[in-house]
N, C-alpha and C positions, 0 to 999 in steps of 0.2 A: 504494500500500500504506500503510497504516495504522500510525506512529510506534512505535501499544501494540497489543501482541498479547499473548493468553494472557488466563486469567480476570484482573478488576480484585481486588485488594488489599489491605486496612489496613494488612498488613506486609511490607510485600515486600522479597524477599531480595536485597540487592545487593552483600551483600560475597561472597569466594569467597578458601578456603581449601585448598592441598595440604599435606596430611600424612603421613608416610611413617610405616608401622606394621607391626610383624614379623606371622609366618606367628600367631601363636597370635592376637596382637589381632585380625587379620583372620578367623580362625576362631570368635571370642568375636562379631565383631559380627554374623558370617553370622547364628550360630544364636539371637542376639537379633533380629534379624530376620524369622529364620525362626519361631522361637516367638510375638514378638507381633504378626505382619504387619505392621510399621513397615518405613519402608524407612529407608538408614543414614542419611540424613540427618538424618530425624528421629530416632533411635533417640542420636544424634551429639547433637542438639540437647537431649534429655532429659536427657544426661550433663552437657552443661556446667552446663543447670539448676541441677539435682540439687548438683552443688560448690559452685556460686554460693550456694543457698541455705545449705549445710555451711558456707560461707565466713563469711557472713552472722551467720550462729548463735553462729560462733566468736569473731566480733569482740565480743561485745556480751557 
């Protein structure tokens, strides 16, 4: 068997993150999910985005 499995990459994901989140955040991110067919991961990865840049903005 073959070391690398799965499609190849430029950015692959290798860290891995648990977060505990009450009933309403998990409700918030179904129906962002469900609204833009992202799955949470990505929907996860847009947020942090989205602050970074907020963050970014603010410093300067």
């Amino acid at each position: 068997m073959s070391p690398r499995t799965g499609r190849p990459t430029d950015d692959p994901k290798r860290n891995q993150y648990k977060i505990r989140l009450s009933d309403g955040e998990v409700e918030m991110l179904d129906y962002c999910c469900k609204v833009t067919g992202l799955t949470k991961a990505e929907v996860i990865r847009r947020g942090i985005k989205k602050v970074y840049e907020e963050a970014q903005k603010s410093e300067k």
